[in-house]
N, C-alpha and C positions, 0 to 999 in steps of 0.2 A: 159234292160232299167229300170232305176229307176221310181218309181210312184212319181208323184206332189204332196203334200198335199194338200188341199181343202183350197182355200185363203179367205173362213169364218172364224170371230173372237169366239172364245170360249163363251161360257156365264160365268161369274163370279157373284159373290155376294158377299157383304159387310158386314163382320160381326165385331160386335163393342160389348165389352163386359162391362154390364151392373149390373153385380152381383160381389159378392165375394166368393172366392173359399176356404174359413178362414170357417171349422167347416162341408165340405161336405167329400165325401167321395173322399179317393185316386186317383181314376180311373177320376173322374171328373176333380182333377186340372191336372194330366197328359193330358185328351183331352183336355184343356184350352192351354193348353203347344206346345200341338200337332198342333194347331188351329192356334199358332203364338200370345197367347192374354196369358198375365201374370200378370195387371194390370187394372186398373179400367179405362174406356174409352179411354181405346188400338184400333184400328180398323186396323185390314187387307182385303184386297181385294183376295180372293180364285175365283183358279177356282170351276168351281157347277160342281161337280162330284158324284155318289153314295157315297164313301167315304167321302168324306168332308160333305154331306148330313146327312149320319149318326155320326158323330162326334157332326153335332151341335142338332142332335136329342138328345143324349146324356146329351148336358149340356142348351137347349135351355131355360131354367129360369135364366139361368148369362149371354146371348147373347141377342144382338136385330143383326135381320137380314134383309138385301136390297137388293134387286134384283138391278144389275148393268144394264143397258141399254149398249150392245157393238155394 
């Protein structure tokens, strides 16, 4: 018998980027990239996972972040 998954919504966060990635290091505009943000006041909604956590640990002086209410 197959298992249900748990009919709670994920928690997500909002990250909106606030910097420019002109003049940092490689690795930085790749997680800007990775992140879904390439532009200046881009915003995507991620799920809040450990990995996405540390991604915007990463570049959090070019990010503002929100905690999503689900």
């Amino acid at each position: 018998m197959a298992e249900k998954k748990a009919a709670g919504k994920k928690a997500q966060v909002k990250v909106t980027q606030i910097g420019s990635p002109i003049g940092r290091e490689d690795g930085q505009r790749r997680t800007l990239i990775g992140l879904g943000l390439n532009k200046m006041g881009r915003s995507r909604v991620l799920e809040d996972t450990p990995a996405v956590r540390g991604m915007i640990q990463r570049v959090h002086h070019l990010v503002r972040v929100d905690d999503q209410q689900g």
